[in-house]
N, CA, C and O atoms as CSV, one atom per row, in Angstrom:
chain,resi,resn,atom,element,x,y,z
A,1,UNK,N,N,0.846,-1.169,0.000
A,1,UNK,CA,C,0.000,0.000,0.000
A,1,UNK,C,C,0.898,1.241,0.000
A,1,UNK,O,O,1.941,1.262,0.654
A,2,UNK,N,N,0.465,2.317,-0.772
A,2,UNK,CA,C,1.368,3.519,-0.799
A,2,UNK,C,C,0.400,4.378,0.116
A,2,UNK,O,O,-0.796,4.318,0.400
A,3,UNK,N,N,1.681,5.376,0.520
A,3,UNK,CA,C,1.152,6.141,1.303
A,3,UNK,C,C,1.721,7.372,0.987
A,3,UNK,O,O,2.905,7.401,1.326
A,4,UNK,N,N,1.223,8.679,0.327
A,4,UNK,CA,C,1.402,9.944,-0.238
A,4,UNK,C,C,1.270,11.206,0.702
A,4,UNK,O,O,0.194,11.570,1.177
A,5,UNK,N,N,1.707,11.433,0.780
A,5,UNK,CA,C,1.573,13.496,1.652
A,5,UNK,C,C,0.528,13.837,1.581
A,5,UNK,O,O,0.263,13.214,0.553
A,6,UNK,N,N,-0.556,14.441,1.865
A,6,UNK,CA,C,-1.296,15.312,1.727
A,6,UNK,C,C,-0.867,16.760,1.170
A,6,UNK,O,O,-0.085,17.526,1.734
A,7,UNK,N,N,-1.407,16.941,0.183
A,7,UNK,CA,C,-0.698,18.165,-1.043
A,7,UNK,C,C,-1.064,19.563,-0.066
A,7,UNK,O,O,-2.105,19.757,0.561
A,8,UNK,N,N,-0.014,20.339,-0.145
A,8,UNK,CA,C,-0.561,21.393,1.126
A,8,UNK,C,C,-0.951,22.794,-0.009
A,8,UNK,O,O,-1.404,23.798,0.541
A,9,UNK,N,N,-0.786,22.826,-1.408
A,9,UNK,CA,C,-1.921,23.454,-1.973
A,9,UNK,C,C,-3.158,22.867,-1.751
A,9,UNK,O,O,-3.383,21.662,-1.858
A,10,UNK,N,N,-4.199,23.977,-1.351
A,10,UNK,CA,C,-5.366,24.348,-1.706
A,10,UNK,C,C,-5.932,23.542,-2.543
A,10,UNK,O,O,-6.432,22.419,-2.485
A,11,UNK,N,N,-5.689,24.634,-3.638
A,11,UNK,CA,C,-6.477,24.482,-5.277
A,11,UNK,C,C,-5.422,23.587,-6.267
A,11,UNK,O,O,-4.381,23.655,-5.614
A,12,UNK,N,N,-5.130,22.830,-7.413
A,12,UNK,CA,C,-4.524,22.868,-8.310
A,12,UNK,C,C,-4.444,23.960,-8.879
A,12,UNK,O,O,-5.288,24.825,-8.646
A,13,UNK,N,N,-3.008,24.260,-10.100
A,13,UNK,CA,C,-3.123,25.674,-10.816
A,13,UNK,C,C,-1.702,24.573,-12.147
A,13,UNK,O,O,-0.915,23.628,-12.099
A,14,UNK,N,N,-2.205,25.555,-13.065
A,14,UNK,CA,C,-0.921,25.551,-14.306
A,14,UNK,C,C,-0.668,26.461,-14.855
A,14,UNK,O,O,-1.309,27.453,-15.203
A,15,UNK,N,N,0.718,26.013,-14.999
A,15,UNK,CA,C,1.907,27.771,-15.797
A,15,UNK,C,C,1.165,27.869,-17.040
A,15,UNK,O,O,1.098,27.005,-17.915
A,16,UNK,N,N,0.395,29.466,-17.024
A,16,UNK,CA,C,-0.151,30.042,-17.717
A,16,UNK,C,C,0.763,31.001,-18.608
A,16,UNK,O,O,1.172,32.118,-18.291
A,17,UNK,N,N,1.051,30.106,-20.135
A,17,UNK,CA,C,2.118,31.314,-20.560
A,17,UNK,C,C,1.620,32.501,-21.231
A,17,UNK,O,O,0.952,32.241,-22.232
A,18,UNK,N,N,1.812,34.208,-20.855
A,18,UNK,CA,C,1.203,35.005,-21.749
A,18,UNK,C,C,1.385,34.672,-22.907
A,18,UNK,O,O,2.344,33.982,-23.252
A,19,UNK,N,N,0.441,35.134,-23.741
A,19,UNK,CA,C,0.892,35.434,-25.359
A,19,UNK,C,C,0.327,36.880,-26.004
A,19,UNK,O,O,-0.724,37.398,-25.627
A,20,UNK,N,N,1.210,37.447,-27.050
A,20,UNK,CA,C,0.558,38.875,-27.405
A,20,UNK,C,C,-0.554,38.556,-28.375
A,20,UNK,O,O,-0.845,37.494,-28.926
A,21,UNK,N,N,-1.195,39.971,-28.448
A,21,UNK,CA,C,-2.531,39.752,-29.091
A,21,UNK,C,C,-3.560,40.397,-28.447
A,21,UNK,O,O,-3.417,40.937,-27.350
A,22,UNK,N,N,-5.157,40.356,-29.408
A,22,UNK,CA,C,-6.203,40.822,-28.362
A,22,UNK,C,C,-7.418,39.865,-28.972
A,22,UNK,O,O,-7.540,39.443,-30.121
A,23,UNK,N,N,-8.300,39.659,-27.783
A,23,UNK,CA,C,-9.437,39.065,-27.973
A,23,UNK,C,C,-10.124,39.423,-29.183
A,23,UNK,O,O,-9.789,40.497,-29.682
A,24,UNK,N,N,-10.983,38.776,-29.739
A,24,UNK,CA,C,-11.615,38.807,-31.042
A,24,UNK,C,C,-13.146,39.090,-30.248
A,24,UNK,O,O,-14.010,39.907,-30.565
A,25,UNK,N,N,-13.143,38.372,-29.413
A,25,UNK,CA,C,-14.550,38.226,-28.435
A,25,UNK,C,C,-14.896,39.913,-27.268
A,25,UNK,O,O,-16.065,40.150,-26.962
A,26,UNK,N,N,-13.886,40.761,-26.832
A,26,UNK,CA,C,-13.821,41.020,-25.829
A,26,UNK,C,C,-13.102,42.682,-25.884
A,26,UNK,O,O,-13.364,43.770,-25.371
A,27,UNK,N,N,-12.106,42.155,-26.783
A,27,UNK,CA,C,-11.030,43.252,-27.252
A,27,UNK,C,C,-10.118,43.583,-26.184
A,27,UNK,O,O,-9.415,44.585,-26.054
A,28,UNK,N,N,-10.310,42.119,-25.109
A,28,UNK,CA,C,-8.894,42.627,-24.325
A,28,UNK,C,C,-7.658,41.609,-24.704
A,28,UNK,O,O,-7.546,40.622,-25.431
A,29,UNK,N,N,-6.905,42.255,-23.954
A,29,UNK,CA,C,-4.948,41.718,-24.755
A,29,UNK,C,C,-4.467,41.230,-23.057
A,29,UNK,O,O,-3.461,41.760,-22.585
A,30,UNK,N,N,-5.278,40.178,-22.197
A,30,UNK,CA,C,-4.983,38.855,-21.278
A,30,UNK,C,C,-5.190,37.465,-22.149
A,30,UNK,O,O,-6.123,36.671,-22.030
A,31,UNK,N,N,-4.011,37.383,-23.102
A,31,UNK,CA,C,-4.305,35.750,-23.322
A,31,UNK,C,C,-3.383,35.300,-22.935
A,31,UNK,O,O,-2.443,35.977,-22.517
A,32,UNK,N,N,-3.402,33.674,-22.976
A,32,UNK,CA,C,-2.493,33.017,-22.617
A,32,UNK,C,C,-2.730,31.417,-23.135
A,32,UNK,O,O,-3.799,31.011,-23.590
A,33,UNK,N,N,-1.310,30.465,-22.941
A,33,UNK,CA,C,-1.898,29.763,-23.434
A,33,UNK,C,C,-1.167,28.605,-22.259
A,33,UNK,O,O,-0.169,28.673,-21.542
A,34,UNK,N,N,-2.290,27.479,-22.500
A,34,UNK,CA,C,-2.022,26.318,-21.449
A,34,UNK,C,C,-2.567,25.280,-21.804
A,34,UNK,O,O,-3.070,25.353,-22.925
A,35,UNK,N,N,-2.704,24.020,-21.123
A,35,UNK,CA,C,-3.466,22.702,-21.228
A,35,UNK,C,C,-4.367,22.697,-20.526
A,35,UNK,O,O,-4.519,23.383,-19.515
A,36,UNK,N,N,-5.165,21.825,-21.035
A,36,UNK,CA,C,-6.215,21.647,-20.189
A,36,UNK,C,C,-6.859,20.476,-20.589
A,36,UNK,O,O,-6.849,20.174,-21.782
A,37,UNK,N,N,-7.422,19.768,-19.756
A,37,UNK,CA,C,-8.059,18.219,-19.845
A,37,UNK,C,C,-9.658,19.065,-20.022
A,37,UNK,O,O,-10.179,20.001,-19.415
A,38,UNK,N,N,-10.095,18.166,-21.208
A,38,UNK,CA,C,-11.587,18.314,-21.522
A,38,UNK,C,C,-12.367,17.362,-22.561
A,38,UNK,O,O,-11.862,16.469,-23.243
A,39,UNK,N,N,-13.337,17.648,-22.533
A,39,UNK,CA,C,-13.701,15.881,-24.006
A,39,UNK,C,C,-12.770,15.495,-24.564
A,39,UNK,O,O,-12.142,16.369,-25.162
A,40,UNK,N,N,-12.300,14.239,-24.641
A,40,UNK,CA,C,-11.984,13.862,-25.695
A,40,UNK,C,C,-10.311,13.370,-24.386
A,40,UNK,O,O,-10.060,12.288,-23.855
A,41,UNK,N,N,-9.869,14.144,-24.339
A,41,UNK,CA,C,-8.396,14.408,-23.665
A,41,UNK,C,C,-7.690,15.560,-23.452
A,41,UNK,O,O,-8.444,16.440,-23.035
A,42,UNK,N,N,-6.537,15.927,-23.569
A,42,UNK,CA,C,-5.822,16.710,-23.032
A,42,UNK,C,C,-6.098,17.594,-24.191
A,42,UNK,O,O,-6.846,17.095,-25.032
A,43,UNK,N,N,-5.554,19.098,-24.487
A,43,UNK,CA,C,-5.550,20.156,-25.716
A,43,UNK,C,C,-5.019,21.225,-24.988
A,43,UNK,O,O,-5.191,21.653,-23.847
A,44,UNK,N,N,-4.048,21.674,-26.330
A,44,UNK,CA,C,-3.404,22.925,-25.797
A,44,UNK,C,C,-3.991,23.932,-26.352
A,44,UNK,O,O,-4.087,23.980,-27.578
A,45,UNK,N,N,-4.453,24.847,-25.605
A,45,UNK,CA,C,-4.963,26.253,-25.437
A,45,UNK,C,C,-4.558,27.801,-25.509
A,45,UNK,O,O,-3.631,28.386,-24.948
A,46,UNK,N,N,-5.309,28.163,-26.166
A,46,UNK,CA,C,-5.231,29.754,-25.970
A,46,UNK,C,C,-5.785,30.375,-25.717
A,46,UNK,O,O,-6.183,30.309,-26.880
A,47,UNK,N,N,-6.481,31.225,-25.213
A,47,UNK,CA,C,-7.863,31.855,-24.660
A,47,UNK,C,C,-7.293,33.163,-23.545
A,47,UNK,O,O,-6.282,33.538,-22.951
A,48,UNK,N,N,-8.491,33.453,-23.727
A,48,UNK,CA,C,-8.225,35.101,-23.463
A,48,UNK,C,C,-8.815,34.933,-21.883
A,48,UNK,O,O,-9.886,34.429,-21.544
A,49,UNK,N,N,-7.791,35.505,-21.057
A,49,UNK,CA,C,-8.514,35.197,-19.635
A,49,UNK,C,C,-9.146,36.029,-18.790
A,49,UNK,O,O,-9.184,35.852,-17.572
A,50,UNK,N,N,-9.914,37.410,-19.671
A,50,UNK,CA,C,-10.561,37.825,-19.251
A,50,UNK,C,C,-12.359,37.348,-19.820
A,50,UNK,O,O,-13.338,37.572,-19.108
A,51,UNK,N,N,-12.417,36.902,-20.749
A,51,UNK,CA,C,-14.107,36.596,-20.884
A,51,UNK,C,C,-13.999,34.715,-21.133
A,51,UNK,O,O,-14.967,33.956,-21.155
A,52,UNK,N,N,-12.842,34.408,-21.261
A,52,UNK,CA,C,-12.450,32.871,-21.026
A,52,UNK,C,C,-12.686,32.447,-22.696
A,52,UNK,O,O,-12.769,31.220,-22.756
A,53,UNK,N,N,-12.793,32.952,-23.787
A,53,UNK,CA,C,-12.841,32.630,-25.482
A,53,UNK,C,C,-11.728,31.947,-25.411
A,53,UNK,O,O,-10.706,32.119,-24.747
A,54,UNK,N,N,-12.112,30.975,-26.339
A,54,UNK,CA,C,-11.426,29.947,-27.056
A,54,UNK,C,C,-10.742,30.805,-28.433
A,54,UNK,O,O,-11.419,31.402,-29.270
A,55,UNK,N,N,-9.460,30.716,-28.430
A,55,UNK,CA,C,-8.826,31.651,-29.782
A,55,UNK,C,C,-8.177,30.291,-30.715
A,55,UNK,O,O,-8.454,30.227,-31.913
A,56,UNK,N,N,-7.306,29.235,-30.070
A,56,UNK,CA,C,-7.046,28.551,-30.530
A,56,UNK,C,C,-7.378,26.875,-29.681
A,56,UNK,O,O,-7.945,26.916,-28.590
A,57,UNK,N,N,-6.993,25.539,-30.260
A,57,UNK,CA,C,-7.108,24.816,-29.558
A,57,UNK,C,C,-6.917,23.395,-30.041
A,57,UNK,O,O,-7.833,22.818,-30.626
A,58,UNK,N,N,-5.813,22.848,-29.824
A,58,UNK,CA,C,-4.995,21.749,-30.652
A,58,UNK,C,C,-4.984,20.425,-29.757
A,58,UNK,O,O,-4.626,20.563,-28.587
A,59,UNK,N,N,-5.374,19.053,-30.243
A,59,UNK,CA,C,-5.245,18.076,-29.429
A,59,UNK,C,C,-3.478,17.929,-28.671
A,59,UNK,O,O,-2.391,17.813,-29.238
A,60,UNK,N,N,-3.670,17.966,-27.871
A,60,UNK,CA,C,-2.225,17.814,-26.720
A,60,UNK,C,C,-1.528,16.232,-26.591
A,60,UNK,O,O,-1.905,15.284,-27.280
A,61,UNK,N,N,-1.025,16.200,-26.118
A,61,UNK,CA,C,-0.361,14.312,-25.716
A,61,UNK,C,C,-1.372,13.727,-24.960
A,61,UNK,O,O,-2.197,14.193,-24.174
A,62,UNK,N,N,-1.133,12.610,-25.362
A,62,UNK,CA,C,-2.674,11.563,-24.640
A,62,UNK,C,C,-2.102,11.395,-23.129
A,62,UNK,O,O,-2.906,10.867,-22.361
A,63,UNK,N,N,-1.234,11.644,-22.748
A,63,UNK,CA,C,-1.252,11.638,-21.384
A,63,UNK,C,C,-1.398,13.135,-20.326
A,63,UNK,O,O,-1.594,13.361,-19.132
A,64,UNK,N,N,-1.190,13.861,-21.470
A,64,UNK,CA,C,-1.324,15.582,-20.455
A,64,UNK,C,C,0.312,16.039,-20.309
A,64,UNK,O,O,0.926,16.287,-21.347
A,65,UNK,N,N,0.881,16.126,-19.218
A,65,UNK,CA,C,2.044,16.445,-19.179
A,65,UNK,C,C,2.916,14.979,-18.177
A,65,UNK,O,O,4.105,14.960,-17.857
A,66,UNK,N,N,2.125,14.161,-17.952
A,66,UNK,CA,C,2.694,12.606,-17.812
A,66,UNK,C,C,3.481,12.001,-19.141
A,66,UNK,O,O,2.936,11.920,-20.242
A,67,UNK,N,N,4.615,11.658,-18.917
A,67,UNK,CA,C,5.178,10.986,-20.125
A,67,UNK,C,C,5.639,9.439,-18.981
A,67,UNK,O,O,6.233,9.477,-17.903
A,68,UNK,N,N,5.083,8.178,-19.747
A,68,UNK,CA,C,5.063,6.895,-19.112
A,68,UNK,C,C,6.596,6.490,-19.199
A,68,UNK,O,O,7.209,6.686,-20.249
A,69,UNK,N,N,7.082,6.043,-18.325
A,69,UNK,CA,C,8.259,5.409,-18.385
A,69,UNK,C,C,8.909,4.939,-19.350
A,69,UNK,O,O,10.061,5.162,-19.723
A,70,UNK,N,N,7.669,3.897,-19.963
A,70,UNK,CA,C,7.783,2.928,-21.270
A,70,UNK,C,C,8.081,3.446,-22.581
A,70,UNK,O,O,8.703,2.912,-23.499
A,71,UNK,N,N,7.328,5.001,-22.487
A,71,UNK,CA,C,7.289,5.750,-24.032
A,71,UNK,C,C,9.364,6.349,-24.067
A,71,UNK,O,O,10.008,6.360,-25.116
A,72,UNK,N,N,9.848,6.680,-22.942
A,72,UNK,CA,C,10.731,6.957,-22.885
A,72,UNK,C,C,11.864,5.950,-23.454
A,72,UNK,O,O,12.717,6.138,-24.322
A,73,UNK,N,N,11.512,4.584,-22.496
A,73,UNK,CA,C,12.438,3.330,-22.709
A,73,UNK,C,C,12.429,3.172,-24.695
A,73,UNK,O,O,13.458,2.843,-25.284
A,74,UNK,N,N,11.403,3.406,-25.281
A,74,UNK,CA,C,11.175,3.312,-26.858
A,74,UNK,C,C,11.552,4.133,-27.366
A,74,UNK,O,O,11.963,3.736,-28.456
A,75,UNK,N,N,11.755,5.625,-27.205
A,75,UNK,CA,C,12.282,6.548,-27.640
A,75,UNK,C,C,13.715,6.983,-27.558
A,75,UNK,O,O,14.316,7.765,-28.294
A,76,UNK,N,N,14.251,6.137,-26.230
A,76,UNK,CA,C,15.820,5.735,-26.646
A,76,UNK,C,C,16.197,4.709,-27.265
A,76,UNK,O,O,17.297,4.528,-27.788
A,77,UNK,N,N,15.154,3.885,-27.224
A,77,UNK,CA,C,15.863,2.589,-27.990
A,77,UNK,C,C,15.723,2.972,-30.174
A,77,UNK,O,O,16.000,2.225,-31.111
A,78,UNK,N,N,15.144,4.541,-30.161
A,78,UNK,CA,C,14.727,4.619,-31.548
A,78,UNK,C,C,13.803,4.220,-31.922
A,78,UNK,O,O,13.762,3.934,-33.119
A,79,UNK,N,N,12.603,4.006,-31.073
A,79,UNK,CA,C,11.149,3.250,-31.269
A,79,UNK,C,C,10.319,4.596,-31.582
A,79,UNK,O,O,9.111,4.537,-31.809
């Protein structure tokens, strides 16, 4: 049986990177872009974080920002 810490954040959060530009929706210039888990799986994002618009939005790695041990062991071996 494992036994883990209790996480002493609160909330979860992820590095929100700015990007330049302005809303199409809003006309403000807070975007940024990040991941986020939603239908389907993971997708990387852009969106404006003041009215929350979707600007862009690309399927991400099927694991999120987890990379499995195994995918590694194949990717040195040239797999």
């Amino acid at each position: 049986m494992h036994a883990f810490p209790r996480p002493e954040e609160e909330y979860l959060a992820v590095e929100r990177a700015p990007v330049a530009g302005t809303c199409p929706e809003c006309g403000g210039g807070n975007l940024a872009e990040y991941p986020v888990l939603g239908e389907g799986g993971w997708w990387n994002v852009r969106k404006c974080q003041d009215c929350l618009a979707s600007l862009e939005r690309e399927r991400g790695p099927l694991f999120g920002v987890y990379v499995p041990l195994g995918l590694e062991i194949l990717r040195g071996a040239g797999g």
